[in-house]
N, C-alpha and C positions, 0 to 999 in steps of 0.2 A: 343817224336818222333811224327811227322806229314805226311801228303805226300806230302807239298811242302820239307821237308829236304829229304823227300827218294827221290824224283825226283831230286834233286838237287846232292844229292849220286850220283844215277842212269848215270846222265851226265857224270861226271866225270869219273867215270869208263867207258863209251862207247866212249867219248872222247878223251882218253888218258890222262888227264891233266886239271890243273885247269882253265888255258887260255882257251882253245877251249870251255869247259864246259861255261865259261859265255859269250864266244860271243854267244853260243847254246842259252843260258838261256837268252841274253840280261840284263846280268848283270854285275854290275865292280868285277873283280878278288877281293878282298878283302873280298867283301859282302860272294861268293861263298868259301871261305879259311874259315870264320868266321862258315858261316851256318855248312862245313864238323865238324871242329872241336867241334861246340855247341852238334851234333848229336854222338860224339864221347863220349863226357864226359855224354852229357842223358843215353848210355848206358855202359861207363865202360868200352870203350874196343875200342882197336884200328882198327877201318876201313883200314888203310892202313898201308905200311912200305916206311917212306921217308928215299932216298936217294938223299941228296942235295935239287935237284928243282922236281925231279922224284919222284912220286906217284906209287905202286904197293899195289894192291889190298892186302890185311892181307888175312889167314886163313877163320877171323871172318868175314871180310869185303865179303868173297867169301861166305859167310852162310847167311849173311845179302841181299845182290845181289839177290837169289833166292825168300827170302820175300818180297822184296820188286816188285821184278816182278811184284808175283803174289796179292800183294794190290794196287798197281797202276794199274792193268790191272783190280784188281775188279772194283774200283773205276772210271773205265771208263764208265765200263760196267753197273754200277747203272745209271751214267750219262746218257748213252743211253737208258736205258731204261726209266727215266724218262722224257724224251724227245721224244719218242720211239709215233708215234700215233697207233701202233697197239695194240689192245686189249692183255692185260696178267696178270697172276696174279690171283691173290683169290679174288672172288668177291662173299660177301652175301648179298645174294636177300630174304627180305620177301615178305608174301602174302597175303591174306584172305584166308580163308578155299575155299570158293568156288573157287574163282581163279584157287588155287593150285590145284583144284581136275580136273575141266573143262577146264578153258582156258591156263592154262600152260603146259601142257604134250608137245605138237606137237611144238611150238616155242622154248623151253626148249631144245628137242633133234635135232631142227635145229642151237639152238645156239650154241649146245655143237659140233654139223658136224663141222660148220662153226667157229669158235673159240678154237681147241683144245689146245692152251696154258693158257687159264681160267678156274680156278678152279672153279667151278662155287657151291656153297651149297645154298639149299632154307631151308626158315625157313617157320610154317604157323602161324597165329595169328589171333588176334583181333586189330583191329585199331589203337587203343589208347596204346596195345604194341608196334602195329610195326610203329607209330609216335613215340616212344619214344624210340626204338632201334635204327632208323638211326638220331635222334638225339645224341644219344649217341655215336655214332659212331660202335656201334655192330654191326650191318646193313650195306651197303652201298644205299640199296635203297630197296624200298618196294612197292609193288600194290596194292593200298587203295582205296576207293571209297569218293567220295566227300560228304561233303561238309570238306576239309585241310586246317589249317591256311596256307595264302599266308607269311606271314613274314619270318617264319623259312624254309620252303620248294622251292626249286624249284619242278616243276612239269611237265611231260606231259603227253597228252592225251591216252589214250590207249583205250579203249571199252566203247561205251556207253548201259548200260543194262537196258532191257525193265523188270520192275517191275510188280510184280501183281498179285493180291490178289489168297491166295489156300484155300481150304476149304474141307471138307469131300465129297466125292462123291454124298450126297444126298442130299448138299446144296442147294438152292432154286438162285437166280440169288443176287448178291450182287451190289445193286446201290450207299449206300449208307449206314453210320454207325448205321443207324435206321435197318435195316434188320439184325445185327449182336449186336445189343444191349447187349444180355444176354451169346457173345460169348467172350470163355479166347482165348485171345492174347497171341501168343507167338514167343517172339523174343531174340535178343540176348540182352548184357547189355544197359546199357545210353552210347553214344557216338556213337551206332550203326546207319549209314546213313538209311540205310532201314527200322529201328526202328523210327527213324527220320521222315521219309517219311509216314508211318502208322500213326503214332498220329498226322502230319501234316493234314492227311485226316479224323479224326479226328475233330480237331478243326477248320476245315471250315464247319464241319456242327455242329459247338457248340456243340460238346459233348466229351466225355472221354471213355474211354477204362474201362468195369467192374472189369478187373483182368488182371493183364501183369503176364506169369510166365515167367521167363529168364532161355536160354539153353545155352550151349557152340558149339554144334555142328547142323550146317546145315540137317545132315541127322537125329539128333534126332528130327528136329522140323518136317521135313517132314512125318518122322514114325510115328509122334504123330497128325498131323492132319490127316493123313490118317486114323487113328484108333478113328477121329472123338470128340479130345479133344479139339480144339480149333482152330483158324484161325490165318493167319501169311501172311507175303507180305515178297518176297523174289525173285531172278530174276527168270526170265523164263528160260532162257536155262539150269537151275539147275534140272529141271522138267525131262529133258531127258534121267538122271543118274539115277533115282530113281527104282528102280525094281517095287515098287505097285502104282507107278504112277494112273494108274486102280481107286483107291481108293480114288484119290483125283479129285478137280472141283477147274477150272480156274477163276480169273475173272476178268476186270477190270479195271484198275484204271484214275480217272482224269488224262489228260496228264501235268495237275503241280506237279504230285507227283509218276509218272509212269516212270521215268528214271531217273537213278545213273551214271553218268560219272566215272569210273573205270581209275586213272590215278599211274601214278610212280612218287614217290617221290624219293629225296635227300635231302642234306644237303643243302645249299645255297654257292656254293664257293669250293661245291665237287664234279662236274661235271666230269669226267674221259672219256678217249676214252673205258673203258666197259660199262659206261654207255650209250653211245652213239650206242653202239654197241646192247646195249638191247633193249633200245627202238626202234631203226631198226628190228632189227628182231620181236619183240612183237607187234610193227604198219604193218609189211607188215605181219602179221598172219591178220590183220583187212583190207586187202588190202590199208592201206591208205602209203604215204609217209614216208620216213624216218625223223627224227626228225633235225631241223637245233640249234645248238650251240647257247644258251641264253646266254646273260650275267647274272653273280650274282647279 
């Protein structure tokens, strides 16, 4: 059973007849005789009671009528909505920690005004998970910070953050990797852009980092150079979350190594009107324009 033969049913019965049913259909009477009968014998059981040339709806045929309503009426209704440009639908968003703590709250609950047929779930992570969740398909899309392979992702722009170096409050001015020689770094794993960026500045002045320790979370790095364990490059607007901010000194950085382009990734090929929908809303949280439809 299919729903070109329930629609072909369907006719027949709203019809009155096998005639009218294929001029409806745009088919020859024979083709629509064969289709009733094949759907007949698929199920066992007789859709109609013929008398002569006369068709009358069966018992079973009046049981079958009411399913078939209502799967050709689904099966519109997916069509529309696959076709449909309005946002709907489950959509999972990851993010980086800071992201999700800072910049998503306030576009989050305008997206959620503005879209209440998206289900919308965030997830938080680390990069290199959440590359490899919406590659997966677990994700539909995620807020990473650059540097993304272009092959597998489409992307756009969303925030650019201004990086820069923290330190214990009684730190001395930091120009340069010589003034922080005998100090532990600490950041998050390998693949970390800002981690990245740190040992970038680094090895422009030919040197290396004494001890990297690796955290999982943003606020343990902060708590931890506050309390004068070590140094870290992290964005600035993170600084304004921090309770003992007090505690900590600013500083810094070359401007080849002092901003992160913060963008949203996808699939390549799975661009969707929720997507389209997010990055409108997440770009006009940065006042910039709504985002215009890439090709894959």
């Amino acid at each position: 059973m299919d729903l070109a033969d329930l629609r072909i049913f369907r006719s027949v019965v709203e019809e009155g007849g096998i005639t009218r049913a294929a001029e409806k259909l745009h088919r020859v009477q024979s083709n629509v005789t064969t289709r009733v009968r094949q759907l007949e014998e698929d199920l066992g059981v007789a859709l109609f009671i013929r008398e002569g040339k006369k068709l009358h709806l069966s018992p079973t045929g009046q049981v079958l009528l009411g399913y078939a309503d209502r799967l050709l009426d689904l099966a519109q209704e997916a069509r529309d909505v696959l076709h449909d440009s309005a946002p709907r639908g489950p959509l999972k968003l990851g993010a980086m920690e800071s992201a999700a703590a800072v910049r998503l709250p306030a576009p989050l609950a305008e997206f959620h005004h503005r879209y209440p047929q998206v289900k919308l779930d965030l997830l938080s992570g680390h990069i290199r998970e959440l590359c490899d969740d919406v590659l997966a398909g677990t994700l539909d899309a995620a807020l990473v910070a650059e540097p993304v392979s272009d092959e597998a992702f489409e992307k756009a722009m969303i925030y650019d953050e201004e990086l820069v170096m923290i330190a214990g409050v009684d730190q001395p001015p930091i120009r340069s990797p010589r003034d922080v020689k005998s100090q532990t770094v600490l950041a998050f794993e390998h693949g970390c852009p800002y981690r990245l960026r740190m040992q970038q500045w680094y090895a422009r002045a030919g040197a290396v980092p004494t001890r990297i320790i690796e955290m999982t979370s943003w606020y343990a790095i902060l708590g931890c150079v506050a309390a004068r364990m070590g140094i870290a490059v992290m964005p600035r607007m993170l600084l304004s979350t921090f309770p003992d901010s007090k505690y900590l000194s600013t500083h810094p950085l070359p401007a080849e190594v002092n901003h992160a382009p913060t963008i949203l990734i996808w699939r390549k090929g799975a661009r969707s009107p929720k997507i389209d929908a997010l990055v409108e809303v997440l770009r006009g949280d940065t006042g910039k324009k709504p985002a215009k439809r890439r090709k894959a």
